[in-house]
VOGU-3710 file (C-alpha; in Angstrom, 3 decimals, decimal comma):
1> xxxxxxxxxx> -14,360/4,575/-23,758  -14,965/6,569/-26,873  -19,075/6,737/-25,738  -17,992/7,809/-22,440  -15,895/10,301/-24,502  -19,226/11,315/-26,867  -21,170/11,574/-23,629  -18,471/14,561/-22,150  -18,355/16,203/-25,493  -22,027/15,949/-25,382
11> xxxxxxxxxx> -22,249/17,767/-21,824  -20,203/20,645/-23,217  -22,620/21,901/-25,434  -25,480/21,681/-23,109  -27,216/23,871/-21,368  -27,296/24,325/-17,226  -30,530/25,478/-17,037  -32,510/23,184/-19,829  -29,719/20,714/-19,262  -30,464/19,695/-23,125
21> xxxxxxxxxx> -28,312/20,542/-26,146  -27,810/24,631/-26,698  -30,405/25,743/-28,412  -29,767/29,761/-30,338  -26,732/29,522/-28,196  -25,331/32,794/-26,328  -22,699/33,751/-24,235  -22,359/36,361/-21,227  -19,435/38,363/-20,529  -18,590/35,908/-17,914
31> xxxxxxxxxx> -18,028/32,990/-20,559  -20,797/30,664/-19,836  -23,123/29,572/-22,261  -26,719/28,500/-22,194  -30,120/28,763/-24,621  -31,176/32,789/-25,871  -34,899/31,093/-24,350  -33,576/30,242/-20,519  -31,339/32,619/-19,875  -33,982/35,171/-20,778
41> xxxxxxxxxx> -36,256/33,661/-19,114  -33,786/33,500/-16,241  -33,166/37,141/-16,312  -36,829/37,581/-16,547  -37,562/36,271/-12,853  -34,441/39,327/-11,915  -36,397/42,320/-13,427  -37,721/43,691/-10,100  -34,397/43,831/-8,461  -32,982/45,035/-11,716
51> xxxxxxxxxx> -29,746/43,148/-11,400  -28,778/40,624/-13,308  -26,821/37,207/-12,790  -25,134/34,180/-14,061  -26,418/30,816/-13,135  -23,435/29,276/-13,277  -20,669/31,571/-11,217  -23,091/34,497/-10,216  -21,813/37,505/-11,665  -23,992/40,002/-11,593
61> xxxxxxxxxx> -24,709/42,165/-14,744  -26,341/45,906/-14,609  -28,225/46,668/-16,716  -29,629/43,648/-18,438  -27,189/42,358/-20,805  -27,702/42,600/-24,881  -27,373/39,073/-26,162  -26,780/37,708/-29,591  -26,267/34,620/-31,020  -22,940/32,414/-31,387
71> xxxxxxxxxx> -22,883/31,584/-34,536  -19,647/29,522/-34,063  -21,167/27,493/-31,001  -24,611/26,714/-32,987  -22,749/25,547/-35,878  -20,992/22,610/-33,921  -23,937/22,209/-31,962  -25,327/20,834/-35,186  -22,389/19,206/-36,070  -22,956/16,859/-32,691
81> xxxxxxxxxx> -26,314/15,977/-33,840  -25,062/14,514/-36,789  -22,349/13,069/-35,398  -25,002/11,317/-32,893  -27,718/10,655/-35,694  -25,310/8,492/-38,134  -24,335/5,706/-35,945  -28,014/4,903/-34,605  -29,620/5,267/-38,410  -26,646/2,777/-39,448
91> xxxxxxxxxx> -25,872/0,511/-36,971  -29,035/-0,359/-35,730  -31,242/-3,461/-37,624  -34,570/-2,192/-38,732  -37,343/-4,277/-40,286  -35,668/-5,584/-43,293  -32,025/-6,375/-42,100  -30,710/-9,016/-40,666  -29,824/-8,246/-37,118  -27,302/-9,812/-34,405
101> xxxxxxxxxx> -28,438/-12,908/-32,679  -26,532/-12,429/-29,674  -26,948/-8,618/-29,024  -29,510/-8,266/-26,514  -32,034/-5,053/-26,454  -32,005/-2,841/-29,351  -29,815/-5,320/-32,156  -27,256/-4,430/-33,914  -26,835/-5,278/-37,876  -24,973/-8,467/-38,830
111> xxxxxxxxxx> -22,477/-7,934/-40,491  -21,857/-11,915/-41,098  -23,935/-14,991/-40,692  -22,149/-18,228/-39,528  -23,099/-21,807/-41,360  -22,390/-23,936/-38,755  -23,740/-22,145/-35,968  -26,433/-20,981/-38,173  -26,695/-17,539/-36,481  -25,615/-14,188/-37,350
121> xxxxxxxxxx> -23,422/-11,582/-35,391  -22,506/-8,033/-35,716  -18,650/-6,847/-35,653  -18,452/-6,644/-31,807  -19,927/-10,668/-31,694  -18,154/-11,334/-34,409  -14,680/-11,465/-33,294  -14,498/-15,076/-31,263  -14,745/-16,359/-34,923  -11,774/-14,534/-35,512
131> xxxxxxxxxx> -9,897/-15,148/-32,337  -10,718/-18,871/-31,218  -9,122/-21,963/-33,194  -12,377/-23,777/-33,416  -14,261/-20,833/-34,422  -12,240/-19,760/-37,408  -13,056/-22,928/-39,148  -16,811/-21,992/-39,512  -17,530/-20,731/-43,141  -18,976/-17,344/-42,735
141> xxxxxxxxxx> -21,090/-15,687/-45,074  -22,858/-12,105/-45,734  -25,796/-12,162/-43,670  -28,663/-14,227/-44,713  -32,317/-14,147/-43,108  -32,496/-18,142/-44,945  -30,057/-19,162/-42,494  -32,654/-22,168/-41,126  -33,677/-23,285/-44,110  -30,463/-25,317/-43,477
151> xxxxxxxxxx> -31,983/-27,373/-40,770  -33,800/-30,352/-41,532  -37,190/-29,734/-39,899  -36,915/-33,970/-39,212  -33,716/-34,343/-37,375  -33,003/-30,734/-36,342  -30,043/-30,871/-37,964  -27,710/-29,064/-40,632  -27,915/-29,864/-43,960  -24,664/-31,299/-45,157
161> xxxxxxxxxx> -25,349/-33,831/-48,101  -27,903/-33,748/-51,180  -29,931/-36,358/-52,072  -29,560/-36,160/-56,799  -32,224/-38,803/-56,609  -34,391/-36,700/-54,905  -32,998/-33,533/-55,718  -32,954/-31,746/-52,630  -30,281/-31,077/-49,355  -30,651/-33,320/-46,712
171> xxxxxxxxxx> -29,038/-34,099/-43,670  -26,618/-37,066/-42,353  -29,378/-38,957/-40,420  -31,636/-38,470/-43,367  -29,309/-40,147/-45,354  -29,125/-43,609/-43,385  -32,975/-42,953/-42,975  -35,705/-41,802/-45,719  -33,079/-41,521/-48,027  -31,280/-44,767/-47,192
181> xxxxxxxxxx> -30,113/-46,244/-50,821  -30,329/-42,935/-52,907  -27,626/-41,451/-54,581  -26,269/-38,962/-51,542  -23,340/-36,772/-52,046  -21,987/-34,411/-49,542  -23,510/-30,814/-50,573  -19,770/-29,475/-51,076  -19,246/-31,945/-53,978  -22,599/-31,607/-55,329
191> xxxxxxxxxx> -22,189/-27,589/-55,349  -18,642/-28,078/-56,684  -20,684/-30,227/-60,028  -23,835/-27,559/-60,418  -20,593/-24,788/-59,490  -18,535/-26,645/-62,887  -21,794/-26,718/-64,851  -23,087/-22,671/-63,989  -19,770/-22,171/-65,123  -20,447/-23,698/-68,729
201> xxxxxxxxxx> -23,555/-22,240/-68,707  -21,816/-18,569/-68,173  -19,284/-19,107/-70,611  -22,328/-20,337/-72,962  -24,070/-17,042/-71,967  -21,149/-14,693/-72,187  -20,502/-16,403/-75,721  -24,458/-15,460/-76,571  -24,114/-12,142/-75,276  -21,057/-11,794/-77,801
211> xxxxxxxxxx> -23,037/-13,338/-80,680  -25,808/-10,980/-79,685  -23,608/-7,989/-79,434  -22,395/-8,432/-82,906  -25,517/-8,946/-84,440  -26,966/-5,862/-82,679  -23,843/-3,949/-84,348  -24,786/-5,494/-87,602  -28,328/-4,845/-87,250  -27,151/-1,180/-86,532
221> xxxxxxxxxx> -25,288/-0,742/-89,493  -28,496/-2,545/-91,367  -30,528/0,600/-90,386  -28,273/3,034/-91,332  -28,028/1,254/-94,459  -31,702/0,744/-94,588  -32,240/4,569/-94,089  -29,781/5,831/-96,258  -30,783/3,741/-99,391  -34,489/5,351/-98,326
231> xxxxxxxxxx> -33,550/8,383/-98,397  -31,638/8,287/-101,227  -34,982/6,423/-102,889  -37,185/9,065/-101,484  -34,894/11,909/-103,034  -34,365/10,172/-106,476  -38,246/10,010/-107,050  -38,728/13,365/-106,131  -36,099/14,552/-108,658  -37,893/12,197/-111,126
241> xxxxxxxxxx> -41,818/13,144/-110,289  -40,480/17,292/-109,900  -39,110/16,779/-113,934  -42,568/14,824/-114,740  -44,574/17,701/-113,243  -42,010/20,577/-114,605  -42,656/18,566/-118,663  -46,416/19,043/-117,198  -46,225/21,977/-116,624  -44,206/23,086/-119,841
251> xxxxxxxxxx> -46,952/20,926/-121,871  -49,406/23,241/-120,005  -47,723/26,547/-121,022  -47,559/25,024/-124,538  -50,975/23,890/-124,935  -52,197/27,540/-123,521  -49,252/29,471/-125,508  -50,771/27,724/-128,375  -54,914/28,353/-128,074  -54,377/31,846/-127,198
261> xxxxxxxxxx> -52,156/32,520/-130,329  -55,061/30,597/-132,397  -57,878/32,838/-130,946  -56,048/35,276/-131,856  -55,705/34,880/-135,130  -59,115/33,485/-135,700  -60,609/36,963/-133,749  -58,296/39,040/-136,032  -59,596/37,459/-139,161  -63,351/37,263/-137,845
271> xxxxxxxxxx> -63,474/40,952/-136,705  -61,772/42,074/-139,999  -64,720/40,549/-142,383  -66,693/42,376/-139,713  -65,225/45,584/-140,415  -65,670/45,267/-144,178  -69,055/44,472/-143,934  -69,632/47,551/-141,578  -68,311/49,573/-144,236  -70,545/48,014/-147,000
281> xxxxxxxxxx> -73,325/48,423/-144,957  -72,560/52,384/-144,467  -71,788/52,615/-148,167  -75,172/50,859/-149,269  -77,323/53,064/-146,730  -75,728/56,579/-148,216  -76,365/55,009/-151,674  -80,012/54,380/-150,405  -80,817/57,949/-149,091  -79,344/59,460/-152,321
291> xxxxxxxxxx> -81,751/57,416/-154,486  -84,261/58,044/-151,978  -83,610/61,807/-152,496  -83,367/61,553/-156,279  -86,558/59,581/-156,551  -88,510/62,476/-154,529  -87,570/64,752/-157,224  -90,537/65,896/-158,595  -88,697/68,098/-162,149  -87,709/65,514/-164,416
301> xxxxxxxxxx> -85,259/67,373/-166,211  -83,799/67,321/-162,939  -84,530/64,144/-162,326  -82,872/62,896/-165,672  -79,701/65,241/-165,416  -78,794/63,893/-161,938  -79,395/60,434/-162,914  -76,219/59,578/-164,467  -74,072/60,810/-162,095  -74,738/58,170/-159,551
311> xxxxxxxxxx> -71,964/56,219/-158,657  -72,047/52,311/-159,583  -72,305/50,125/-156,294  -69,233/48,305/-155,392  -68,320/44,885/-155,507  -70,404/43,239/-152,851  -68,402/40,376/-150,268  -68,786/36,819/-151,164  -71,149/35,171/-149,025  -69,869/31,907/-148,992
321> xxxxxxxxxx> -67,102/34,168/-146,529  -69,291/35,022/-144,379  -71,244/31,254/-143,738  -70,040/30,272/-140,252  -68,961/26,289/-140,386  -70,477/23,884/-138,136  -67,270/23,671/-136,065  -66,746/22,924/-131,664  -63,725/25,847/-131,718  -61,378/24,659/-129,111
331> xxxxxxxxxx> -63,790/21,989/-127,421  -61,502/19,555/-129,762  -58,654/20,639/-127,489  -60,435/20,028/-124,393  -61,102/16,181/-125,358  -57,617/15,435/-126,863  -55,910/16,495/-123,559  -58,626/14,340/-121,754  -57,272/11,911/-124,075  -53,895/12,309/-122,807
341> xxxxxxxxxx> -54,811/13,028/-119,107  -56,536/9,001/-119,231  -53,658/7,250/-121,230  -51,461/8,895/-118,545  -54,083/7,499/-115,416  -53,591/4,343/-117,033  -49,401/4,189/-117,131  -49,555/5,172/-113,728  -51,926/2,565/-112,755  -50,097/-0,381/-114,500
351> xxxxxxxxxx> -46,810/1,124/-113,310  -48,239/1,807/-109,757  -48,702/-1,754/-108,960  -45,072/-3,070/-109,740  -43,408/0,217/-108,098  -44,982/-0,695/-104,768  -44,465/-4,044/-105,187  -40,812/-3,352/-105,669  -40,911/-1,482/-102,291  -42,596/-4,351/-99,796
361> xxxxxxxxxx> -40,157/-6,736/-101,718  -37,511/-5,098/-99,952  -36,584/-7,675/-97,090  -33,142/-7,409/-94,730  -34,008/-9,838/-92,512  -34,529/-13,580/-93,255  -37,941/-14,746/-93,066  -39,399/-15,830/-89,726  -40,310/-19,478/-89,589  -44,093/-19,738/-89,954
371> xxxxxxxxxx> -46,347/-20,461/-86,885  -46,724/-23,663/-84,994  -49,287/-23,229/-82,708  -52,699/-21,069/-81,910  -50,835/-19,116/-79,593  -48,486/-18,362/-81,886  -50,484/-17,394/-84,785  -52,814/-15,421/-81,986  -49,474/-13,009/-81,782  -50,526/-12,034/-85,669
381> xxxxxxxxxx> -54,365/-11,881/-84,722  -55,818/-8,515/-87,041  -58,813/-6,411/-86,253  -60,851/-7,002/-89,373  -64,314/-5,666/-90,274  -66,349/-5,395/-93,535  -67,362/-3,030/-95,867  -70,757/-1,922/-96,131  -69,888/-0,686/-99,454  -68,817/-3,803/-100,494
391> xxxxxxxxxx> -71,882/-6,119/-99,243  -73,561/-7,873/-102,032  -77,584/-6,479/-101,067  -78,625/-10,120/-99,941  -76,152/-9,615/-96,794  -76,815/-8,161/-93,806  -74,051/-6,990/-92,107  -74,266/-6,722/-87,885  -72,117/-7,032/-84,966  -69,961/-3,800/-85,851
401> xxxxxxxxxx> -69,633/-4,832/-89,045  -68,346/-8,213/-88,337  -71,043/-10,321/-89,168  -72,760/-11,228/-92,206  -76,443/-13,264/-92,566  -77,759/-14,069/-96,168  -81,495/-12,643/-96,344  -84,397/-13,850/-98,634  -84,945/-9,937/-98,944  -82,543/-7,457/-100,395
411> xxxxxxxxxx> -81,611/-4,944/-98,685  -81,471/-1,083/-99,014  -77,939/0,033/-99,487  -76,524/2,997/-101,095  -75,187/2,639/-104,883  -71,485/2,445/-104,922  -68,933/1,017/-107,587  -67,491/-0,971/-105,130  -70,729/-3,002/-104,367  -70,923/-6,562/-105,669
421> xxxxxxxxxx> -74,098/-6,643/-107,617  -74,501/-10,438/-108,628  -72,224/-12,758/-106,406  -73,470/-12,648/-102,537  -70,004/-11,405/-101,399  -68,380/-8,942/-99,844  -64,771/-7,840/-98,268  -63,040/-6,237/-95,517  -62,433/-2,529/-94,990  -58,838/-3,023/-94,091
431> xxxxxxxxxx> -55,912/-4,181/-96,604  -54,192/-7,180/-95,075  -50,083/-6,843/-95,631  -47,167/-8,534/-93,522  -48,120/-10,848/-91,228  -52,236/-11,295/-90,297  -54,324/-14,099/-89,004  -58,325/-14,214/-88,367  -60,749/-16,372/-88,206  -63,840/-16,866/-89,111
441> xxxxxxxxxx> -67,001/-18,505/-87,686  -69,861/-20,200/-89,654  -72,979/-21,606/-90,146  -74,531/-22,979/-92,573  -73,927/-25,195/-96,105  -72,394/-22,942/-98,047  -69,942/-19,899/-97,281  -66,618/-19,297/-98,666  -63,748/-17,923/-96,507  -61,808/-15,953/-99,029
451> xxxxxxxxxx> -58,508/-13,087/-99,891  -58,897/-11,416/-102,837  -57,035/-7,813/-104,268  -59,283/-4,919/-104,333  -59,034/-4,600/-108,562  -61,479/-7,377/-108,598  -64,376/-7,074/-110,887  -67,640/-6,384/-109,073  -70,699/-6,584/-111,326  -71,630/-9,387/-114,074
461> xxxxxxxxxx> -71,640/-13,289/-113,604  -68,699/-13,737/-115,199  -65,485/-15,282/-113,650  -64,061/-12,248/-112,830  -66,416/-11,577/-109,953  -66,403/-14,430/-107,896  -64,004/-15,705/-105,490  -61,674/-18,276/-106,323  -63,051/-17,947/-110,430  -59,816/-15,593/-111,386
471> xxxxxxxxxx> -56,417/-15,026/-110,318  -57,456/-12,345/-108,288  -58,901/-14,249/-105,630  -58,097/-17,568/-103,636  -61,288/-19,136/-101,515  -61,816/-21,875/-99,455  -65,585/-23,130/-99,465  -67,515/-24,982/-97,240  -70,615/-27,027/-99,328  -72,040/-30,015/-98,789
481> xxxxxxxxxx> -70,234/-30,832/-95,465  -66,609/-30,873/-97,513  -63,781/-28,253/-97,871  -62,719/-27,302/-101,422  -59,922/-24,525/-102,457  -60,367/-22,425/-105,737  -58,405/-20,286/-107,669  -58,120/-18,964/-111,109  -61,356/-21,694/-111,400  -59,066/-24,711/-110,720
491> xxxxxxxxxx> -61,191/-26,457/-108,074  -59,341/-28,307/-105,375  -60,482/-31,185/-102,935  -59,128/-30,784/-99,682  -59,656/-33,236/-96,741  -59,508/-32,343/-92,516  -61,979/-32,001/-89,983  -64,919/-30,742/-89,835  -65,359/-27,451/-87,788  -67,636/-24,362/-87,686
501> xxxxxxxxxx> -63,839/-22,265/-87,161  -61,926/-21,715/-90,268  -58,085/-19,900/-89,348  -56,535/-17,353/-92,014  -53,243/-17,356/-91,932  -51,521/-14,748/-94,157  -47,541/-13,931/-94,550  -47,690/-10,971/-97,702  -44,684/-10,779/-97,809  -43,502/-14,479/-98,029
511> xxxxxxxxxx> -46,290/-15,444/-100,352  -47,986/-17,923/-98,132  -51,867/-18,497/-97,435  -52,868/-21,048/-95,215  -56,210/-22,165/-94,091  -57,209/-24,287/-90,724  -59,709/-26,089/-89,225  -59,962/-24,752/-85,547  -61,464/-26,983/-82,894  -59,644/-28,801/-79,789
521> xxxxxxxxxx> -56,700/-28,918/-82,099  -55,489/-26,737/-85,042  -55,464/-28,547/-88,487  -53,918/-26,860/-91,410  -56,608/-27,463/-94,187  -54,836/-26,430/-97,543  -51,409/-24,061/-97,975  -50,828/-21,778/-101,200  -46,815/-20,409/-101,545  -47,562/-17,819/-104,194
531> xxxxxxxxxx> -46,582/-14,459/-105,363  -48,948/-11,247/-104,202  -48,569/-8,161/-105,925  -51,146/-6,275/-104,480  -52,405/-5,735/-100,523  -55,164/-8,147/-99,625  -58,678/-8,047/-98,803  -60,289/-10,283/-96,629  -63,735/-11,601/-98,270  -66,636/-13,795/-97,556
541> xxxxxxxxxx> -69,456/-15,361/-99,714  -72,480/-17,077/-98,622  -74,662/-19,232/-100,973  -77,905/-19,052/-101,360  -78,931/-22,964/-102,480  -81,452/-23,938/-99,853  -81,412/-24,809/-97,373  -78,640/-22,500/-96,655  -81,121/-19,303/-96,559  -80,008/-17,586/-93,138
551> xxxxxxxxx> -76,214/-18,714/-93,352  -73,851/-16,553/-91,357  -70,352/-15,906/-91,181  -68,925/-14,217/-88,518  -65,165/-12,534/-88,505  -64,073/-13,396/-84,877  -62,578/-11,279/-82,273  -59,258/-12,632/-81,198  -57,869/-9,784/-79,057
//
């Protein structure tokens, strides 16, 4: 009844002529309505006669009519085809609902699926579930596409009980059948035990999510903490380096002040001996032209009355004044502020180490248990490469860098302080802090896999170059088909297998080194719980006792 009562509305807002919806409606004087397009095109076919009429009741209009729009009538014109749009776009099933099973034609959407008639209706096939007895026993659920997947593909039938030994829904005849002996439950029961133990599981989960929630607060609080006691650091040691670098500064102005108030002095007293010595100099030359002059005399009465009247010559300056002393001026000056400028290098040096020290010692969270597996030290897996500036000149670095070969030849690399000159070593370009792990490939008899800090000594045969020799270094070395681990020149057997793959496992922070042999299986070889104070380097060595000429190690790409 209501489409019936859609389908008049409908007709009142068409139009006689196109017989479709109005379209730009209009309206003649007569009241009838149609599209501004036909009825123009209407009046069109009328222009030879020059009168014009109504379709509808044939009135006839002279001269042709002015026409404009009804704005009122187009506006619930559009209104209608809304009003028709909506219930097709959501009614209808498209490709991913779950339509009727009854409604025949276009199908409507379910709006419930049945479980024992395993079939889905919409609201109009719906309601015998609601009216009939029988029906209204059926447990109906949202709709579901599944809805088969509760037939047993054997019997044809609905899955009522669940096999636990199996662990899977089967039905009734299944039961007596396949199944015959198992532990079968109806499904009901079975749901109502997995339905008790979700529910522990949620409460165990909601609990979690509370325990998580708290610690997330915490951890919040931890980084405001965190940032204010670093910004409070930060602004501290500015206060403190801007009062170092003011007294700097002050020392400057002193140490300036202090010269230019010397050269002063020293110019004033120079250029007054210079004066007085001018003057001598003047005096002796006017003393020379009047002897001069008297001696050309040629009367000697003359000569011998003049004579006497000469002036005697003044006091002449003390040389020993005047005799400049071997002395460097200010140059003294210059070296003791170098002086000062190298005692101060070294404070900061000494004092450099334990302030950043004192900042990676700062730890909020609790240490992470250590790795277990290769996959799990793989997660710490660092990009390594090694220094070129670094390489002892019997290596020969390839690969990107990665690689390095012992040669029979040396080779021709740059000078640089930071080149080993008598142990065949060399280390990595990056610093290794926090958490790393490499690995490193070999071959050959002899090659050390090593960490060592970069304030290592680099030239001499001493202990202090070579890894493992000094407590700036920590090496495990491969010779004579056994593993040994060295440091501070305590030599330590270590027994595992046998593998061309040594793992590096590194925690800074924690103080742990560990080393592994890396084959099938990953064997921890030896582990050092220490104390670093300084970032590490990665290093390698390769020895040259035959017939290990040619040895390589490699640092592997993991990532």
């Amino acid at each position: 009844m209501a489409q019936r009562g859609n389908q008049l509305d409908r007709e009142k807002f068409c139009c006689s002529i196109c017989l479709d919806l109005l379209k730009d409606p209009v309206t003649t004087s007569c009241g009838h309505s149609y599209c501004m397009g036909c009825i123009k095109g209407h009046w069109d076919t009328e222009d030879e006669r020059n009168i014009y009429s109504c379709p509808q009741c044939r009135q006839t209009f002279t001269p042709r009519p002015v026409l404009f729009k009804n704005t009122m009538l187009a506006d619930l014109v559009e209104e209608l085809k809304k009003t028709e749009a909506a219930p097709a776009d959501h009614c209808y099933a498209g490709p991913e609902d779950v339509a009727c099973d009854v409604c025949t034609g276009r199908k409507l959407n379910a709006c419930k699926s049945c479980l024992q008639c395993l079939a889905s209706y919409c609201e109009k096939h719906l309601q015998p579930h609601f009216n009939a007895a029988p029906l209204m026993k059926h447990k109906l659920v949202e709709p579901s596409k599944k809805l088969q997947e509760n037939v047993c593909s054997r019997h044809d039938e609905v899955m009522k009980m669940f096999c636990r030994t199996d662990q899977q829904s089967i039905c009734y005849l299944c039961s007596v059948d396949q199944h015959k002996g198992h532990d079968t439950v109806p499904a009901a029961a079975e749901r109502s035990e997995r339905q008790r133990e979700l529910g522990v599981s949620r409460q165990n989960i909601q609990q979690r999510v509370q325990d998580r929630d708290k610690d997330v607060k915490l951890l919040q609080q931890e980084v405001k903490a965190i940032n204010r006691s670093a910004d409070k650091a930060v602004e501290d040691s500015e206060k403190i380096f801007t009062q170092l670098i003011r007294l700097m500064e002050k020392r400057r102005s002193d140490v300036k002040q202090q010269v230019r108030s010397q050269q002063e002095a020293e110019v004033s007293r120079v250029r007054e001996l210079q004066e007085k010595l001018e003057q001598e100099i003047t005096e002796l030359k006017r003393r020379d032209a009047d002897l001069e002059e008297l001696s050309l005399t040629e009367d000697h009465h003359q000569f011998l009355h003049d004579y006497p009247s000469l002036s005697p010559l003044s006091e002449s300056t003390d040389s020993s004044s005047i005799n400049i002393r071997p002395l460097r001026y200010f140059e003294a000056v210059t070296a003791a502020v170098s002086e000062v400028r190298g005692k101060l290098q070294d404070v900061l040096r000494e004092t450099w180490t334990n302030i950043s020290q004192t900042v990676t010692e700062v730890d909020v969270l609790l240490p992470q248990p250590e790795p277990k597996t290769r996959a799990e030290f793989l997660q710490y897996s660092c990009d390594i490469t090694l220094d070129p500036n670094t390489a002892h000149t019997l290596l020969l670095l390839s690969d990107g860098d990665r690689k390095a070969t012992f040669m029979s030849k040396h080779q021709s690399y740059s000078s640089h302080p930071d080149r080993f000159r008598d142990y065949n070593q060399v280390l990595s370009r990056e610093s290794l802090t926090g958490r790393c792990y490499w690995e490193v490939k070999r071959r050959g008899r002899g090659v050390y896999v090593a960490v060592a800090y970069k304030s290592i000594s680099r030239a001499g045969r001493g202990k202090e170059c070579g890894f493992g020799y000094n407590n700036k270094s920590w090496a495990l070395d491969y010779f004579n088909n056994s593993y040994n681990f060295m440091y501070n020149n305590v030599d330590t057997p270590v027994s595992g297998p046998r593998s061309s793959r040594v793992g590096v496992y590194l925690d800074h922070r924690a103080g742990i080194l560990s080393f592994y042999s890396i084959s099938e299986t990953m064997t921890l070889l030896h582990r050092v719980q220490t104390t670093f104070t300084q970032p590490l380097y990665a290093g390698l060595r390769l020895f040259n006792y035959f017939p290990s000429v040619g040895s390589t190690a490699e640092l592997c790409k993991l990532k």
